[in-house]
C-alpha positions as CSV (number, residue, x, y, z in Angstrom):
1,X,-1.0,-18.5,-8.1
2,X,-1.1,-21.7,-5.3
3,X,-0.8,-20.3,-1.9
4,X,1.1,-21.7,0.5
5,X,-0.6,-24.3,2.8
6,X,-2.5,-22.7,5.5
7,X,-2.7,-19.3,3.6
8,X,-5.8,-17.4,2.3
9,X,-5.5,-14.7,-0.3
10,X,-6.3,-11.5,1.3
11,X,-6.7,-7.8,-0.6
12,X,-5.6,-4.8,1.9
13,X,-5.9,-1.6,0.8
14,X,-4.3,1.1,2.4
15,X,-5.6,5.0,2.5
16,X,-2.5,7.3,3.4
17,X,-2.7,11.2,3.2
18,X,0.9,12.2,1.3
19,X,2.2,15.9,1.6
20,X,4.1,17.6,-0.9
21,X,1.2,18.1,-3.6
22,X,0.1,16.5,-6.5
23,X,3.0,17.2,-8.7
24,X,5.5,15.8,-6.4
25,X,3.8,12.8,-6.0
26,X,2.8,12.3,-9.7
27,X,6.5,12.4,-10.3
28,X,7.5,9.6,-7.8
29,X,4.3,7.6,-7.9
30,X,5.4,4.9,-11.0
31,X,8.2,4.4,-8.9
32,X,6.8,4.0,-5.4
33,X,4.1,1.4,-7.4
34,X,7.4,-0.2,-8.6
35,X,8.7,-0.9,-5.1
36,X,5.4,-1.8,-4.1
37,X,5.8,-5.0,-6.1
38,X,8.2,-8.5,-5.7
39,X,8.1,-8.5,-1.8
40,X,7.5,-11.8,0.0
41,X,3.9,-12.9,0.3
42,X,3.0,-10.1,-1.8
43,X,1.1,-11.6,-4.4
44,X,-0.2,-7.6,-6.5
45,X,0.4,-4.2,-5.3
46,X,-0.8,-1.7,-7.0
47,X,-2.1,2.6,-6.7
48,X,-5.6,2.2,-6.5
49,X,-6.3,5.8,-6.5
50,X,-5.5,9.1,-5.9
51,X,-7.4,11.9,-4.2
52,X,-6.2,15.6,-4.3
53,X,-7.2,18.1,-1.9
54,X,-5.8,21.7,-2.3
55,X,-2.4,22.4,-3.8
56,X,-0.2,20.9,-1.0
57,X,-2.4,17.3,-0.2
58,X,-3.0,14.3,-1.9
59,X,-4.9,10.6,-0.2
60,X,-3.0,7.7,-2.1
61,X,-4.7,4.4,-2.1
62,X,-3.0,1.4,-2.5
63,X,-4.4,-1.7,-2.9
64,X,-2.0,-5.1,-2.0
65,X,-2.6,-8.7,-2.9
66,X,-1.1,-10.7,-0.1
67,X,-0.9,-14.4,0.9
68,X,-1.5,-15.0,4.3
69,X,-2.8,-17.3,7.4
70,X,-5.0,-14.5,8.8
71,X,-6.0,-11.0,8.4
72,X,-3.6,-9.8,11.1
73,X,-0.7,-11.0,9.4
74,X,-1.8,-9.8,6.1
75,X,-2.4,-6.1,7.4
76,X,1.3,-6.6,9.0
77,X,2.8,-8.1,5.3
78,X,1.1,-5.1,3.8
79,X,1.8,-2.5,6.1
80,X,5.2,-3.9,5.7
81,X,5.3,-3.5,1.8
82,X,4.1,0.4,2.1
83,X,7.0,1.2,4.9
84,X,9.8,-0.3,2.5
85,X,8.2,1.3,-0.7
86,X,8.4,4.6,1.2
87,X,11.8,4.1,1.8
88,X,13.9,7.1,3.0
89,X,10.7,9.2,1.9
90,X,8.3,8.2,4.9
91,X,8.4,11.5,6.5
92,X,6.2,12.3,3.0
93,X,3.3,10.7,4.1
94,X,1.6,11.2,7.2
95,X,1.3,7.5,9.3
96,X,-0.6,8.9,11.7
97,X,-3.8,9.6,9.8
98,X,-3.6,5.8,7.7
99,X,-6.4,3.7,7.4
100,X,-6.5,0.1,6.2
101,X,-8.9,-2.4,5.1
102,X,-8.8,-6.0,5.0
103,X,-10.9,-8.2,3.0
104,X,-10.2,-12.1,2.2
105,X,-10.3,-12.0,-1.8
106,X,-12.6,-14.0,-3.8
């Protein structure tokens, strides 16, 4: 894909704990990944993994592909992709305890 002029391709991946339990989120999870995808600047987006801890917790890591001048605004364009995945679900995942990373992509 050509970026934009004055872009860099940058890979942010996002660690977010999500209540509810495995099962509930195994059975939104193809869809969330769905929405995760076709925003602007968003170049992949993808679950990267999964992590389950007792019957009622689960750490989702996503990993997201984005276009962008600088790694503030492509921790903003991803952080941005996660909220509107979540949708009208974002009381499911705890915001407080997120973690990101952001890396310029080779």
């Amino acid at each position: 894909m050509a970026l934009p002029p004055g872009n860099i391709r940058y890979l942010v991946r996002i660690s977010i704990p999500r209540s509810g339990g495995w099962r509930q989120w195994e059975a939104g999870s193809g869809a969330f990944e769905q929405r995760l995808a076709g925003k602007p600047a968003v170049i992949a987006a993808r679950v990267d993994s999964q992590t389950r801890r007792g019957p009622d917790y689960v750490r989702v890591t996503v990993a997201i592909d984005v276009a962008a001048p600088d790694v503030a605004e492509a921790l903003t364009t991803a952080w941005r992709a996660f909220r509107e995945a979540a949708g009208d679900d974002a009381a499911g995942w705890d915001m407080a305890a997120a973690t990101a990373d952001v890396r310029p992509d080779s």
